[in-house]
PDB file of N, CA, C, O and CB in Angstrom:
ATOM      1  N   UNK A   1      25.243  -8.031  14.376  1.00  0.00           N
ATOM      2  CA  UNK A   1      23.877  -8.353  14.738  1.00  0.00           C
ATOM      3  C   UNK A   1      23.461  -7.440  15.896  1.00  0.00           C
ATOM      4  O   UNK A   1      24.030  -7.649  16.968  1.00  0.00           O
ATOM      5  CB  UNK A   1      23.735  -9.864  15.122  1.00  0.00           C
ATOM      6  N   UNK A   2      22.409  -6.303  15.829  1.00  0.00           N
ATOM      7  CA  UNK A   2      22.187  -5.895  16.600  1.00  0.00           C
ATOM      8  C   UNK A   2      21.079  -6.108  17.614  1.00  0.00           C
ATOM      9  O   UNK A   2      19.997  -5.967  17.043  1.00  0.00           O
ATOM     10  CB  UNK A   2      22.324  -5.183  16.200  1.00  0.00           C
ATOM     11  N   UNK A   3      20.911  -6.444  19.130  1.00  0.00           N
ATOM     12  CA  UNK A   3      19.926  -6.875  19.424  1.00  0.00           C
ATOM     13  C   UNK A   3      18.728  -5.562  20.094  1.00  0.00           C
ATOM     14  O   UNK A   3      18.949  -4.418  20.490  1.00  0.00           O
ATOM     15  CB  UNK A   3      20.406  -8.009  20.282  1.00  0.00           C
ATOM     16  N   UNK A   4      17.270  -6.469  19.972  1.00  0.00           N
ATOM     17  CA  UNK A   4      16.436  -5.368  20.070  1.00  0.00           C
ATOM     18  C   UNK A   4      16.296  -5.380  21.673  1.00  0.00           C
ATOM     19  O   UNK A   4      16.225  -6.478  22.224  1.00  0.00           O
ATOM     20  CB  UNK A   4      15.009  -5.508  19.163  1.00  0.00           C
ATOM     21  N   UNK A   5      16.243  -3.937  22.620  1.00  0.00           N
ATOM     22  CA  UNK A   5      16.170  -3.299  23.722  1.00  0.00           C
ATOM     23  C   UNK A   5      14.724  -4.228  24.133  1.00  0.00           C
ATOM     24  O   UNK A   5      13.803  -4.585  23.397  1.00  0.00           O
ATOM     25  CB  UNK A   5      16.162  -1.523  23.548  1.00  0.00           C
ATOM     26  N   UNK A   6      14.882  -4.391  25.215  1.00  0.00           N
ATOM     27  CA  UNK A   6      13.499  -5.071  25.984  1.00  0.00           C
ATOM     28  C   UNK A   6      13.189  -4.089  27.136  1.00  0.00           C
ATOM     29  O   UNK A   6      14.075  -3.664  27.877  1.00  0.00           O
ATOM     30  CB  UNK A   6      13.778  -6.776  26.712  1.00  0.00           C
ATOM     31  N   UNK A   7      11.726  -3.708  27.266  1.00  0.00           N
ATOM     32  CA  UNK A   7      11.589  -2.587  28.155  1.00  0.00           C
ATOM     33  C   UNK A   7      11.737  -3.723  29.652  1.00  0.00           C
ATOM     34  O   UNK A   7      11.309  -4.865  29.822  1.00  0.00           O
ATOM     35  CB  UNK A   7       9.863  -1.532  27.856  1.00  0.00           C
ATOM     36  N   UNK A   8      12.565  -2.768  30.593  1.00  0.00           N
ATOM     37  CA  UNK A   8      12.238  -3.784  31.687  1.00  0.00           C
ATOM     38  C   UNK A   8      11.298  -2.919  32.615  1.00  0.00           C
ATOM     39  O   UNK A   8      11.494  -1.751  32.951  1.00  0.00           O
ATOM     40  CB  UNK A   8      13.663  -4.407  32.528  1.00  0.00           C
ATOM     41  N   UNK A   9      10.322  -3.665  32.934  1.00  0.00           N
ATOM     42  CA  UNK A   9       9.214  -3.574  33.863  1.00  0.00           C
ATOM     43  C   UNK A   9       8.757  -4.694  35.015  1.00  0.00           C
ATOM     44  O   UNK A   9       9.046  -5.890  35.008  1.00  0.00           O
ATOM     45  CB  UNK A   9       8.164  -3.413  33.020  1.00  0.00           C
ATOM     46  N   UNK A  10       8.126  -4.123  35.801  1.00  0.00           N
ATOM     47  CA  UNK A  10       7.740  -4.570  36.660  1.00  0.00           C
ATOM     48  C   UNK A  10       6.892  -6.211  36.396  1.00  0.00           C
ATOM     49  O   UNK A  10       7.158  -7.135  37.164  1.00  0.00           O
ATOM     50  CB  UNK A  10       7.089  -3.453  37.144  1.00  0.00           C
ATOM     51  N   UNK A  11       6.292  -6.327  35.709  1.00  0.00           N
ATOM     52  CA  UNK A  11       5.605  -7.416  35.039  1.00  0.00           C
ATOM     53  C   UNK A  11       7.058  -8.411  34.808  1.00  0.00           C
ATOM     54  O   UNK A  11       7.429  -9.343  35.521  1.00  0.00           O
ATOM     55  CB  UNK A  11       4.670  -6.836  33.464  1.00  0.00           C
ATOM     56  N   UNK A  12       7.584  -7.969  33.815  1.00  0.00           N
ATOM     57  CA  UNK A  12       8.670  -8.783  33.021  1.00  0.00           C
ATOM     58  C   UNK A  12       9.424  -9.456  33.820  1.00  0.00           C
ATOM     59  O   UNK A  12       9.760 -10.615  33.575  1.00  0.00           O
ATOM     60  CB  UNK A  12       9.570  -8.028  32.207  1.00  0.00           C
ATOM     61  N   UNK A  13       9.905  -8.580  35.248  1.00  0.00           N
ATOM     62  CA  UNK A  13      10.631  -9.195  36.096  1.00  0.00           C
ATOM     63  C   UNK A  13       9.708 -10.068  37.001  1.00  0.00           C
ATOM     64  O   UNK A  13       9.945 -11.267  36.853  1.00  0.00           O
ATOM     65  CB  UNK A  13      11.434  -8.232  36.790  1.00  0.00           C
ATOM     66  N   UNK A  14       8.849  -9.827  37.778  1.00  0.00           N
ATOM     67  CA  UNK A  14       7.559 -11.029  38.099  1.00  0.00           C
ATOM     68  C   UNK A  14       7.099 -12.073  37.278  1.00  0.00           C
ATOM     69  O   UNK A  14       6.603 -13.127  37.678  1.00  0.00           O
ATOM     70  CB  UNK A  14       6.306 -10.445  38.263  1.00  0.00           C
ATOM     71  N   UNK A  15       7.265 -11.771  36.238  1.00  0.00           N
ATOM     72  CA  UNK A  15       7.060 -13.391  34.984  1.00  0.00           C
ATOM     73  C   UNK A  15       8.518 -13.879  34.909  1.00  0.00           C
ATOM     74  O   UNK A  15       8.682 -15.090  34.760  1.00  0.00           O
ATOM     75  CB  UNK A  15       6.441 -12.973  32.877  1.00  0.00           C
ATOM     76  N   UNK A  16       9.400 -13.222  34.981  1.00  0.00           N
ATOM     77  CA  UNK A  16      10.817 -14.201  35.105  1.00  0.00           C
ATOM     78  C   UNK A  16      11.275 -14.632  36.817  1.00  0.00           C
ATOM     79  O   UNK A  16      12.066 -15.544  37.058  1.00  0.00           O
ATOM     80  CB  UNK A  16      12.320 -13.144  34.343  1.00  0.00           C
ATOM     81  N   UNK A  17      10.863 -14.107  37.485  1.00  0.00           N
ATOM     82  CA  UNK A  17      11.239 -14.624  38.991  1.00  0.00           C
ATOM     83  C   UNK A  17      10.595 -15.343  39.906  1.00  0.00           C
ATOM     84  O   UNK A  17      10.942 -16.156  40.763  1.00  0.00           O
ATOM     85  CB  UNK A  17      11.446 -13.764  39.703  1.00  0.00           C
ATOM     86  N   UNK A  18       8.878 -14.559  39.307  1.00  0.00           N
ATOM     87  CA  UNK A  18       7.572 -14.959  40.283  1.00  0.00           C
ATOM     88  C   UNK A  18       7.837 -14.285  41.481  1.00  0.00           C
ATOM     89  O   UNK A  18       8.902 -13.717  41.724  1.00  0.00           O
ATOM     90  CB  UNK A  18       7.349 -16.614  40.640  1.00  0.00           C
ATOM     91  N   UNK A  19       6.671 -14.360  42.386  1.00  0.00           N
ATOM     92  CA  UNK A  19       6.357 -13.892  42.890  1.00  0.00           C
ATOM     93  C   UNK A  19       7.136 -13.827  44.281  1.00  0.00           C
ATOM     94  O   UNK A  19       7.431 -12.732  44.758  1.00  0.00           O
ATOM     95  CB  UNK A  19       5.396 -14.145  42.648  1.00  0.00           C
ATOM     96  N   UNK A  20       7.418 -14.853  44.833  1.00  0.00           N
ATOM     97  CA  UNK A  20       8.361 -15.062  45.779  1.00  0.00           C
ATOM     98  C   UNK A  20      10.003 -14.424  45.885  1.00  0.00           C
ATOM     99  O   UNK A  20      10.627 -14.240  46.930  1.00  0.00           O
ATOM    100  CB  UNK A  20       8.374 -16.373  45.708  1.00  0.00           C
ATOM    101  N   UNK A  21      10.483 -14.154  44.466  1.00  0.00           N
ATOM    102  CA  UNK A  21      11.144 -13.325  44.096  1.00  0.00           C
ATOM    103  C   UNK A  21      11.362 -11.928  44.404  1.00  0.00           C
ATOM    104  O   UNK A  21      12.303 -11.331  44.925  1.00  0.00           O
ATOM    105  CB  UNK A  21      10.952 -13.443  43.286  1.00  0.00           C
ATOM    106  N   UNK A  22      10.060 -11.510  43.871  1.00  0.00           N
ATOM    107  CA  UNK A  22       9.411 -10.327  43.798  1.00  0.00           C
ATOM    108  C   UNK A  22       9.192  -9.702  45.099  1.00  0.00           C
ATOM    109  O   UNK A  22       9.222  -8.499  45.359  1.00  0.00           O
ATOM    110  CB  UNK A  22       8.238 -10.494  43.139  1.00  0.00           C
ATOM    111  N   UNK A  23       8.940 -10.810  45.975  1.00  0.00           N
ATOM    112  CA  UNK A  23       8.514 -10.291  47.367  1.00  0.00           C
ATOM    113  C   UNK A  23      10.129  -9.885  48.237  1.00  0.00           C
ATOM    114  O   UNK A  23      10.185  -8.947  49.031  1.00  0.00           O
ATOM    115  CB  UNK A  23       7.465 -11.742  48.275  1.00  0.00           C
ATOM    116  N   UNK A  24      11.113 -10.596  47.974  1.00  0.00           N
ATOM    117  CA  UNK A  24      12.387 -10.284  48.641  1.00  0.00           C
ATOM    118  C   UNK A  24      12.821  -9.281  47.629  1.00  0.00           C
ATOM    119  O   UNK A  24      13.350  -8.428  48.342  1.00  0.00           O
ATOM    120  CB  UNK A  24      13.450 -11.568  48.903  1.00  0.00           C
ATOM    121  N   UNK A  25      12.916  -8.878  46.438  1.00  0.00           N
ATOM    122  CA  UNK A  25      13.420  -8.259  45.727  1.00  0.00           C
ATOM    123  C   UNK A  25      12.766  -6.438  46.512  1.00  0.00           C
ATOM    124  O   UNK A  25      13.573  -5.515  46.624  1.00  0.00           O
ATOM    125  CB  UNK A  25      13.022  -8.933  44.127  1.00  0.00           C
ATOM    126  N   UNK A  26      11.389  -6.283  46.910  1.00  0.00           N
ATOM    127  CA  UNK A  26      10.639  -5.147  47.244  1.00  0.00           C
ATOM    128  C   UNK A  26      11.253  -4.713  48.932  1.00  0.00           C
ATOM    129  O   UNK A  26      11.263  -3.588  49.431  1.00  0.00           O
ATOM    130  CB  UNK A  26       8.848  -5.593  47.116  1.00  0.00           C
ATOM    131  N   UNK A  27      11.765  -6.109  49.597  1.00  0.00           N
ATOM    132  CA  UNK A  27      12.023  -6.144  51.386  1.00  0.00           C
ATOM    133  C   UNK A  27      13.197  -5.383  50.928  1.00  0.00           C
ATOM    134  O   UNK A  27      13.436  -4.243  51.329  1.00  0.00           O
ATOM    135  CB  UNK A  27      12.320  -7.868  52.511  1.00  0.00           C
ATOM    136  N   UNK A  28      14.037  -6.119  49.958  1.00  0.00           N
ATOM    137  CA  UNK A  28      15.063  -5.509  50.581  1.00  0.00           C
ATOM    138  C   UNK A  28      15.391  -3.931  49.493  1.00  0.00           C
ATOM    139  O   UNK A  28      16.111  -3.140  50.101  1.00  0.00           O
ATOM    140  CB  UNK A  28      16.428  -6.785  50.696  1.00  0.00           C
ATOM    141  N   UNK A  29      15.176  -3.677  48.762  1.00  0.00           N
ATOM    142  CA  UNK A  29      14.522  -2.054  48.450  1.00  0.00           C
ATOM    143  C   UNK A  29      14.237  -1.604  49.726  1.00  0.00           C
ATOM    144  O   UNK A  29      15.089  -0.900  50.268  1.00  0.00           O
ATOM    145  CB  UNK A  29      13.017  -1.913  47.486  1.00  0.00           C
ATOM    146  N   UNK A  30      13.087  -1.897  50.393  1.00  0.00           N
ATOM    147  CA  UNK A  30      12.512  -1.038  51.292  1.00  0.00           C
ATOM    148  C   UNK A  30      13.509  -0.787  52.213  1.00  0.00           C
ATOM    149  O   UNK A  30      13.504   0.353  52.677  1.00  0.00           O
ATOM    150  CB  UNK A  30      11.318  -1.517  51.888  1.00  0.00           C
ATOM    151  N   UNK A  31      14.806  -1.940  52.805  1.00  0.00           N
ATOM    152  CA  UNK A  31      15.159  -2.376  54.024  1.00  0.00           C
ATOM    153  C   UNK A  31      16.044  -1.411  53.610  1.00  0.00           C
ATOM    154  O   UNK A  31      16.671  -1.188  54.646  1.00  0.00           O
ATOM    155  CB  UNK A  31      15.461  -3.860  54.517  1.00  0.00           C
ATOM    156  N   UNK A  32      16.785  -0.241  52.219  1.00  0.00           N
ATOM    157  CA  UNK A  32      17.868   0.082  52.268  1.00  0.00           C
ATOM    158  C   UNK A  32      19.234  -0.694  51.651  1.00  0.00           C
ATOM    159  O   UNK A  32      20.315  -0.199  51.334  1.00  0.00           O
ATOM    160  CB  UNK A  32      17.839   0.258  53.376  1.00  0.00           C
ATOM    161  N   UNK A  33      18.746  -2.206  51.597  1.00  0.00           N
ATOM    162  CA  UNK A  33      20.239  -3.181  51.335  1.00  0.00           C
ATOM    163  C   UNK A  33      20.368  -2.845  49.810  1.00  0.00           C
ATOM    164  O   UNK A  33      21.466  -3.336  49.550  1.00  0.00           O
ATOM    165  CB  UNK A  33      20.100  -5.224  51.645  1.00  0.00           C
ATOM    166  N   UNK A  34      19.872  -2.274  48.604  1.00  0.00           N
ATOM    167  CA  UNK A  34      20.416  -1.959  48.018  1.00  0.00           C
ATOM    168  C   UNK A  34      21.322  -1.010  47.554  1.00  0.00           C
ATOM    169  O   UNK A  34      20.783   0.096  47.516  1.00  0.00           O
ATOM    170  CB  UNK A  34      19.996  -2.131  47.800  1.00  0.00           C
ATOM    171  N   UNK A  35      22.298  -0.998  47.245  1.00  0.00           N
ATOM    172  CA  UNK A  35      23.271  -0.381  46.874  1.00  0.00           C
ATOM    173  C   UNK A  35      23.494   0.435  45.573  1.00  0.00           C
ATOM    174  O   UNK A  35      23.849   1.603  45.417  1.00  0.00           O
ATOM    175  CB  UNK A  35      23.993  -1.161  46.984  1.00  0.00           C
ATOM    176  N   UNK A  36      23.084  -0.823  44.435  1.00  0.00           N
ATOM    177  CA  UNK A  36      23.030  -0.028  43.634  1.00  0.00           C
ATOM    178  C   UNK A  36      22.386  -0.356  42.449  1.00  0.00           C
ATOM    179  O   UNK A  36      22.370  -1.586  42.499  1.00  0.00           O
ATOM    180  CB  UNK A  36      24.049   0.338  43.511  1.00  0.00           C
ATOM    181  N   UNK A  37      21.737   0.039  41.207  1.00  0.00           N
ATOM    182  CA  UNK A  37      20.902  -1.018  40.171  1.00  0.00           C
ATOM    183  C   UNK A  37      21.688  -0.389  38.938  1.00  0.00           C
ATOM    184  O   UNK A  37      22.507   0.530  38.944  1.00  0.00           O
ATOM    185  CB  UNK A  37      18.863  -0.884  40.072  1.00  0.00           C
ATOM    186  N   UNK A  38      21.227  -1.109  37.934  1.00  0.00           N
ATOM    187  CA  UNK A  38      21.771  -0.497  36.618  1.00  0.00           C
ATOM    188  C   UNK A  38      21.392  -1.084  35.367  1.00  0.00           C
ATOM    189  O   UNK A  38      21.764  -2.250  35.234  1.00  0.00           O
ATOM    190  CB  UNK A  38      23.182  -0.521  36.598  1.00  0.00           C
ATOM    191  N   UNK A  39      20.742  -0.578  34.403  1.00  0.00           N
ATOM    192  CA  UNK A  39      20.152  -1.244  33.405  1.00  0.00           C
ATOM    193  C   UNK A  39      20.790  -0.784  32.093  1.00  0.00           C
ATOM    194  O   UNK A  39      20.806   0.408  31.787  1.00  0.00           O
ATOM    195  CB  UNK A  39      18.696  -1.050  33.458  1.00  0.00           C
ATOM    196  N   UNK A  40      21.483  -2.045  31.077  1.00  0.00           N
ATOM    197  CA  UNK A  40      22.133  -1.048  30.516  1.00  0.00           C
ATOM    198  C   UNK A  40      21.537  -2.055  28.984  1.00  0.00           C
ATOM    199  O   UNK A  40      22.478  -2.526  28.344  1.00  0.00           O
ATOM    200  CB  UNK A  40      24.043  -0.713  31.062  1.00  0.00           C
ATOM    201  N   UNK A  41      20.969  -2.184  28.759  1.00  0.00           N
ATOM    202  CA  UNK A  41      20.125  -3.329  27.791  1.00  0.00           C
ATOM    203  C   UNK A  41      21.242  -4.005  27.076  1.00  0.00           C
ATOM    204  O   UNK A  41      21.934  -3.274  26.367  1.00  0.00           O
ATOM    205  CB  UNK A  41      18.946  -2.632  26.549  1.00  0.00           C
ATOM    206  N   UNK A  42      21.572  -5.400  27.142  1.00  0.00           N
ATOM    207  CA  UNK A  42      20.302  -5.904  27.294  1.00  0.00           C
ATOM    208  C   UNK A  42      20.798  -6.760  29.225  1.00  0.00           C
ATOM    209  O   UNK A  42      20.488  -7.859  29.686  1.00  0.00           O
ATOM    210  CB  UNK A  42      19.803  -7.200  25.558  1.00  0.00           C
ATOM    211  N   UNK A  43      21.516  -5.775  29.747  1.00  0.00           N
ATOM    212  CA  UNK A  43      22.469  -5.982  31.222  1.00  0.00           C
ATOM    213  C   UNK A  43      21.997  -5.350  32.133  1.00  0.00           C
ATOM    214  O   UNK A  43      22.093  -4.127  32.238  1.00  0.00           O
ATOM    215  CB  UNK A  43      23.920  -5.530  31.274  1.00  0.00           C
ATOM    216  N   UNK A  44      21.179  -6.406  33.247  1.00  0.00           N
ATOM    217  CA  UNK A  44      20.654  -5.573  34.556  1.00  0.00           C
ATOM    218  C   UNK A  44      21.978  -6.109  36.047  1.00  0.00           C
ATOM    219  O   UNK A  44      22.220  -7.185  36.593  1.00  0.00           O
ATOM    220  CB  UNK A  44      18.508  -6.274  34.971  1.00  0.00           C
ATOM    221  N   UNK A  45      22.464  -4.854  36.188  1.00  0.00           N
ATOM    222  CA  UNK A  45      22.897  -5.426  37.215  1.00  0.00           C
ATOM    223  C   UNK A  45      22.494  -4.741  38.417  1.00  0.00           C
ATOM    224  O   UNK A  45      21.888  -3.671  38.361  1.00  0.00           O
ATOM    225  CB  UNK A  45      24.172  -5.575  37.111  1.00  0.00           C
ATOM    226  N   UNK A  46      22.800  -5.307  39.504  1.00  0.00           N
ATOM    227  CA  UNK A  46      23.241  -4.305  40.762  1.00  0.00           C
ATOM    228  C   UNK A  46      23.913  -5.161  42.479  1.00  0.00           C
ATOM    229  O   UNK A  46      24.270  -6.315  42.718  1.00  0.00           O
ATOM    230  CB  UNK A  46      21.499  -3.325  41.160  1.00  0.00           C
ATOM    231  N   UNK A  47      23.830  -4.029  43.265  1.00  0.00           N
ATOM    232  CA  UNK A  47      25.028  -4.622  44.375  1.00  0.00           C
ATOM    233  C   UNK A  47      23.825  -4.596  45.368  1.00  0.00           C
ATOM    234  O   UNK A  47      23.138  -3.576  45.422  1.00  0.00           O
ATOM    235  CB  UNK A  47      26.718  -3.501  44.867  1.00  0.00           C
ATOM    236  N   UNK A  48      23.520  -5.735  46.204  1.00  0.00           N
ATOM    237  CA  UNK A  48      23.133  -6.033  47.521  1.00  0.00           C
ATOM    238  C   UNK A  48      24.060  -5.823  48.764  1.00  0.00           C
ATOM    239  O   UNK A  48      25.191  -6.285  48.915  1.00  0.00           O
ATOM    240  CB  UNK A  48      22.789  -7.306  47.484  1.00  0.00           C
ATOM    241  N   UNK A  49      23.373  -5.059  49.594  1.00  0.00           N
ATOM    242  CA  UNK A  49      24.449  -5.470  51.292  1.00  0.00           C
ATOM    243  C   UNK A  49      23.902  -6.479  51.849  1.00  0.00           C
ATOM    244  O   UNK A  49      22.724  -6.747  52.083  1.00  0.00           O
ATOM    245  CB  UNK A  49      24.490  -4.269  52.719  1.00  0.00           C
ATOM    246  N   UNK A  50      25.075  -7.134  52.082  1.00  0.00           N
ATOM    247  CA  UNK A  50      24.233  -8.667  53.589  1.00  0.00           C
ATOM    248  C   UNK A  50      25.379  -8.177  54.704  1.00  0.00           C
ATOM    249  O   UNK A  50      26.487  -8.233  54.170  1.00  0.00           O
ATOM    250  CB  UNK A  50      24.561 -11.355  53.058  1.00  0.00           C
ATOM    251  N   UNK A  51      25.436  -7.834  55.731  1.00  0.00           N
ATOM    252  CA  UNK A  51      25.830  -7.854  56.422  1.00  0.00           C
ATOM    253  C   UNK A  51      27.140  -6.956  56.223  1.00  0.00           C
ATOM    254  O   UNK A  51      26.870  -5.898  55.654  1.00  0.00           O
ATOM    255  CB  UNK A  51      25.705  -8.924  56.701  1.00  0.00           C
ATOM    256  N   UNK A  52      28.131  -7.071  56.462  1.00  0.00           N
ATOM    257  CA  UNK A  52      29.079  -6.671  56.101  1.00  0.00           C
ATOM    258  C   UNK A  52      29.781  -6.680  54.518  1.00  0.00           C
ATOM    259  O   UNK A  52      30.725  -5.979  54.155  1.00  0.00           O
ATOM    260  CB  UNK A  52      29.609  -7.167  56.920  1.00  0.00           C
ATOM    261  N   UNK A  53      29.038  -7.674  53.706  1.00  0.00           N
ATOM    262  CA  UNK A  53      29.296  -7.970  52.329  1.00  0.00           C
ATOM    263  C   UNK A  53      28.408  -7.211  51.368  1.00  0.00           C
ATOM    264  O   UNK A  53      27.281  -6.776  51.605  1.00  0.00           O
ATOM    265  CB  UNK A  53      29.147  -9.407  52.107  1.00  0.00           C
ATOM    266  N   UNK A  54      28.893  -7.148  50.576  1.00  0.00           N
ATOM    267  CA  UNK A  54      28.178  -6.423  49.481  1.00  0.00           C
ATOM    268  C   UNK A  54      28.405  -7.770  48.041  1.00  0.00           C
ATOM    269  O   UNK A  54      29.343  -8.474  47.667  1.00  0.00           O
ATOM    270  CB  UNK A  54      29.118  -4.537  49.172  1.00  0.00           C
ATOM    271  N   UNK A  55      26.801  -7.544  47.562  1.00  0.00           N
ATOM    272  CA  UNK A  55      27.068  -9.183  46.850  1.00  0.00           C
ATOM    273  C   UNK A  55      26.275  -8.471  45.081  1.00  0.00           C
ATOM    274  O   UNK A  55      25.184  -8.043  44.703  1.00  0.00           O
ATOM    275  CB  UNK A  55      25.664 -11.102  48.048  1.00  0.00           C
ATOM    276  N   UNK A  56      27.279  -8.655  44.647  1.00  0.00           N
ATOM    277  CA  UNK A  56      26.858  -8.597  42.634  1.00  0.00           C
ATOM    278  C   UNK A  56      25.901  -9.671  42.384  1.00  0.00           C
ATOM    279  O   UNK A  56      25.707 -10.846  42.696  1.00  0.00           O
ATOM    280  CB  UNK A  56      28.403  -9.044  41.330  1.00  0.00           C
ATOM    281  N   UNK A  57      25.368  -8.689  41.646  1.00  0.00           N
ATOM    282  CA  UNK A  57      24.125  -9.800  40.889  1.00  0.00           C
ATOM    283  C   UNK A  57      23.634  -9.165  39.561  1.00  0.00           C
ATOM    284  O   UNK A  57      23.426  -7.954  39.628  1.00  0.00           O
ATOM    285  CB  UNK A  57      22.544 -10.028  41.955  1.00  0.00           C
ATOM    286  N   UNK A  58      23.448  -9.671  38.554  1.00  0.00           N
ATOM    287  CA  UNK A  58      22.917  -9.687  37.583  1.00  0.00           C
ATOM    288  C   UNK A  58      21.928 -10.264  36.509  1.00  0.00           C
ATOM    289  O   UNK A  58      22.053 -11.489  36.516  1.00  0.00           O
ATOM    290  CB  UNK A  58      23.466  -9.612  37.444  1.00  0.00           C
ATOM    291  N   UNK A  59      21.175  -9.938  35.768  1.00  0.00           N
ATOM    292  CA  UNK A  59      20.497 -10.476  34.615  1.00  0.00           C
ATOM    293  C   UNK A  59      20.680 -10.410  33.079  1.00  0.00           C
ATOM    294  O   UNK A  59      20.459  -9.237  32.780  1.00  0.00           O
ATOM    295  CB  UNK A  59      19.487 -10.087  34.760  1.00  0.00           C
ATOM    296  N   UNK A  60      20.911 -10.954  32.220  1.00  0.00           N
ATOM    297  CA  UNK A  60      21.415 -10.437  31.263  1.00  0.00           C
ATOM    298  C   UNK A  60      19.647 -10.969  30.368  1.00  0.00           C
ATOM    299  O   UNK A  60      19.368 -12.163  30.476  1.00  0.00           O
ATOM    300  CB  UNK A  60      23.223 -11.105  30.828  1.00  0.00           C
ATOM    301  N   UNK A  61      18.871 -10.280  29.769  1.00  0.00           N
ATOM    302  CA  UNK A  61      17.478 -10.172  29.536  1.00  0.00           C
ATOM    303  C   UNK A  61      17.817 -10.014  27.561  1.00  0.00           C
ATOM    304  O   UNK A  61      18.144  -8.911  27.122  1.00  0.00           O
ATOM    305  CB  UNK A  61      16.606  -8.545  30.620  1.00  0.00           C
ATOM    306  N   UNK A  62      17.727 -10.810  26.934  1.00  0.00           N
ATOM    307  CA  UNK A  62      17.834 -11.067  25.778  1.00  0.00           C
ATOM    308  C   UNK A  62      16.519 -10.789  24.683  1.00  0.00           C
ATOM    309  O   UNK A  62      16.561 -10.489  23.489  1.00  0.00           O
ATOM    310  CB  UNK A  62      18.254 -12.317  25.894  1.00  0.00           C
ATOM    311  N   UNK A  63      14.981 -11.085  25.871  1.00  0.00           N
ATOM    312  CA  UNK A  63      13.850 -11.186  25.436  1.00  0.00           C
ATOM    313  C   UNK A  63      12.920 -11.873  26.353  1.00  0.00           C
ATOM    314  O   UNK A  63      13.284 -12.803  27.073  1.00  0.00           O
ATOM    315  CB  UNK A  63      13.937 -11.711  24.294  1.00  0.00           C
ATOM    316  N   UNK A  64      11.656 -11.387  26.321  1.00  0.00           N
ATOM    317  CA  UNK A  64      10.684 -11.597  27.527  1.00  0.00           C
ATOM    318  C   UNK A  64      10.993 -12.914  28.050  1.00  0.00           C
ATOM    319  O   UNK A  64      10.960 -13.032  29.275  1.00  0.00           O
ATOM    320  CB  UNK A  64       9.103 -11.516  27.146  1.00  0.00           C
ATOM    321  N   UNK A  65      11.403 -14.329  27.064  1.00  0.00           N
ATOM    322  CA  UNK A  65      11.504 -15.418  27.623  1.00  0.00           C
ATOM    323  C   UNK A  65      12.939 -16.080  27.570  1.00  0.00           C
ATOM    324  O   UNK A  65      13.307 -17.238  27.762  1.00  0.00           O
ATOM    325  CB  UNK A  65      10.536 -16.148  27.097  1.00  0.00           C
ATOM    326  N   UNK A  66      13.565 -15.001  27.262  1.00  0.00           N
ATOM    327  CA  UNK A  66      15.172 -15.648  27.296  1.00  0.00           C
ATOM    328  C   UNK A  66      16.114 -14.891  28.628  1.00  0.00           C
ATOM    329  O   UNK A  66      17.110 -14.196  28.429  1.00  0.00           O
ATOM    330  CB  UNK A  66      16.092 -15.197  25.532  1.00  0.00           C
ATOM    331  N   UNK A  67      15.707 -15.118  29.591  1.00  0.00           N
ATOM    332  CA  UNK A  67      16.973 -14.303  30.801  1.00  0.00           C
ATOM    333  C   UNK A  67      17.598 -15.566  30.886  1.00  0.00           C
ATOM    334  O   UNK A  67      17.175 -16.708  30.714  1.00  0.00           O
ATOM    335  CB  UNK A  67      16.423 -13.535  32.670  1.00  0.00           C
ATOM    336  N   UNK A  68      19.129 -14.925  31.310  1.00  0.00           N
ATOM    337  CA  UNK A  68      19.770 -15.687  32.156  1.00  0.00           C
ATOM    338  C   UNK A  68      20.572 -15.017  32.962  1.00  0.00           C
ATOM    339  O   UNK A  68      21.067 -13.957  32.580  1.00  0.00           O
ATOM    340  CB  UNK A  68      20.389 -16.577  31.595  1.00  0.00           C
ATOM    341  N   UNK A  69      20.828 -15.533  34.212  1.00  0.00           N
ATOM    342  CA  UNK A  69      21.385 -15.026  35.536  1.00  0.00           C
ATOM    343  C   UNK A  69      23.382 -15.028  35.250  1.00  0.00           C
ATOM    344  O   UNK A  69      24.234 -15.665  34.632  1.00  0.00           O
ATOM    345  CB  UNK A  69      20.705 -16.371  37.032  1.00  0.00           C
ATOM    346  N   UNK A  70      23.265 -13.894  36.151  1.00  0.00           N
ATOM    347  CA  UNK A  70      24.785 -13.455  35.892  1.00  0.00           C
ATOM    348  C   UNK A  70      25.363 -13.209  37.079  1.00  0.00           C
ATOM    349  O   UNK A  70      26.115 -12.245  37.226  1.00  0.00           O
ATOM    350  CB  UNK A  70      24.995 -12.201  35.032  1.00  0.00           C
ATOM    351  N   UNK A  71      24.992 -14.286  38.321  1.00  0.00           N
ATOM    352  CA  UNK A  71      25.614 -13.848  39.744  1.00  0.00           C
ATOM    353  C   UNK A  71      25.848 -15.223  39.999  1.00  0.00           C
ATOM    354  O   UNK A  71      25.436 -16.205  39.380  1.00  0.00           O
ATOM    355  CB  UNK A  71      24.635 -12.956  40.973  1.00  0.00           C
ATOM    356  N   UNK A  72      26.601 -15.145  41.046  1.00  0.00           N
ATOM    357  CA  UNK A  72      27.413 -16.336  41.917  1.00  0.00           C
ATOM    358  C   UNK A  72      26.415 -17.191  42.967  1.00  0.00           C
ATOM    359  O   UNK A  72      26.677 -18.266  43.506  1.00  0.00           O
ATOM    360  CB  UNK A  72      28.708 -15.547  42.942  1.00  0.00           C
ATOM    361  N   UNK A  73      25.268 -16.437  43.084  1.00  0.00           N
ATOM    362  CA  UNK A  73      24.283 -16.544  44.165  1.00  0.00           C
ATOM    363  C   UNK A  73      23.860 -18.019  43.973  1.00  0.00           C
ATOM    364  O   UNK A  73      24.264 -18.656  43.000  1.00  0.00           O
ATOM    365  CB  UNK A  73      23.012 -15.430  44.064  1.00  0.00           C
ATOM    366  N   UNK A  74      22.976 -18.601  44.984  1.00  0.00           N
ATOM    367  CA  UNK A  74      22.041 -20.048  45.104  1.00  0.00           C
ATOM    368  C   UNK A  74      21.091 -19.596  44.057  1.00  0.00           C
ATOM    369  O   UNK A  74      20.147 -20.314  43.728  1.00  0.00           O
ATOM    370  CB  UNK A  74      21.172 -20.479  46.785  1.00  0.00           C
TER     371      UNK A  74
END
């Protein structure tokens, strides 16, 4: 079964996180704390710095209304 590629965009991720999301997701871009991103369809991952830690996080994006989260996080 092969599944179909979902473009990821800016929209797609603001309709799955909202906006409040969106707003820490842009701080910490700007702030440098990312490390690293990676989109490999239908697998978004990447590495945050907090402090001395560096923290995995992921999305695994199936279709505009099917994500589910792939990190340890709250």
């Amino acid at each position: 079964m092969s599944m179909s590629h979902v473009e990821l965009t800016e929209r797609l991720l603001m309709d799955a996180g909202g906006w409040q999301a969106a707003k820490l997701a842009r701080a910490l871009v700007e702030s440098g704390r990312v490390v690293s991103a990676a989109y490999s369809p239908p697998v978004l991952k990447g590495v945050v710095r907090e402090g001395d830690l560096e923290l995995r996080a992921g999305l695994k994006i199936v279709s505009k209304s099917e994500i589910e989260i792939l990190c340890p996080c709250r």
